[in-house]
VMD Tcl script that draws the C-alpha trace (Angstrom):
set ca {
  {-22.34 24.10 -2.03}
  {-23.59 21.50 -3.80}
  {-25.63 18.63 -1.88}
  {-22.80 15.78 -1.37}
  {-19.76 17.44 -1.50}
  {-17.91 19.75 0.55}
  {-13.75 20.96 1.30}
  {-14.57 20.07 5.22}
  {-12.77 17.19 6.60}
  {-14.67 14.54 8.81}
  {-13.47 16.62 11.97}
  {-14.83 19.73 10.68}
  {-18.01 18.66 8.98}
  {-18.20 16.43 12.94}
  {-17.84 19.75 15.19}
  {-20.45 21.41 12.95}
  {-22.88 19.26 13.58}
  {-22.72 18.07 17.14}
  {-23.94 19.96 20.02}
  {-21.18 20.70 22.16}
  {-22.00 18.15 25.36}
  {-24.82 16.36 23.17}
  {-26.03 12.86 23.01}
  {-24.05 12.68 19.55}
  {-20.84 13.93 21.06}
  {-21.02 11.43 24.01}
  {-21.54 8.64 21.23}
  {-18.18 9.86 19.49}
  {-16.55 10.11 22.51}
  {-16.82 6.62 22.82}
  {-16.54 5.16 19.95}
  {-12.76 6.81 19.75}
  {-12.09 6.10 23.56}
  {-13.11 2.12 22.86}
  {-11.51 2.35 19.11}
  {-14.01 2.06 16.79}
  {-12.24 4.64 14.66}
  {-9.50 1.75 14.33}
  {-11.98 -0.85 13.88}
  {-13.49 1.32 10.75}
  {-10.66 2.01 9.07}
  {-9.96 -1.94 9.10}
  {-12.74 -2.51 7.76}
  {-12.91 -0.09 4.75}
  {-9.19 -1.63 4.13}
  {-10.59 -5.27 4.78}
  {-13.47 -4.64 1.72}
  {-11.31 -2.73 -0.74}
  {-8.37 -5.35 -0.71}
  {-11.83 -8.00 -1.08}
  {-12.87 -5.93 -3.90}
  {-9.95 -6.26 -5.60}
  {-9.73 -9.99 -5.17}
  {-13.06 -10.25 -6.42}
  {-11.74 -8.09 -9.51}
  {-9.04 -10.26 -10.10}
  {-11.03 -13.34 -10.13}
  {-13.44 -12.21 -12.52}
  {-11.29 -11.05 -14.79}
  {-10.05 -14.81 -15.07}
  {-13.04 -15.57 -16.04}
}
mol new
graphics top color blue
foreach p $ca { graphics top sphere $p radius 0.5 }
foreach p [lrange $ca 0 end-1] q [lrange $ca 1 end] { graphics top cylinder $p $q radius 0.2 }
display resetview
């Protein structure tokens, strides 16, 4: 494998690297009970329709 990429989706690569009852799997735990998976995905959305504003305006220019 080549440093950076990989076929494992985020659940997979997750469960491979958090101890089972760990201080990381009590963080994810919570972050999905209180949404924060939610409150990412709004946020990549959020900065790539910004992006392409920003990409339109420019290209006004």
């Amino acid at each position: 494998m080549v440093l950076g990429t990989t076929d494992d989706n985020a659940a997979s690569l997750r469960k491979k690297v958090t101890s089972p009852k760990g201080t990381t799997e009590a963080a994810v735990n919570t972050m999905i009970t209180e949404g924060m998976q939610e409150a990412v995905i709004k946020g990549v959305l959020a900065a790539s329709h910004r992006s392409k504003e920003l990409a339109d305006m420019l290209g006004q220019q």
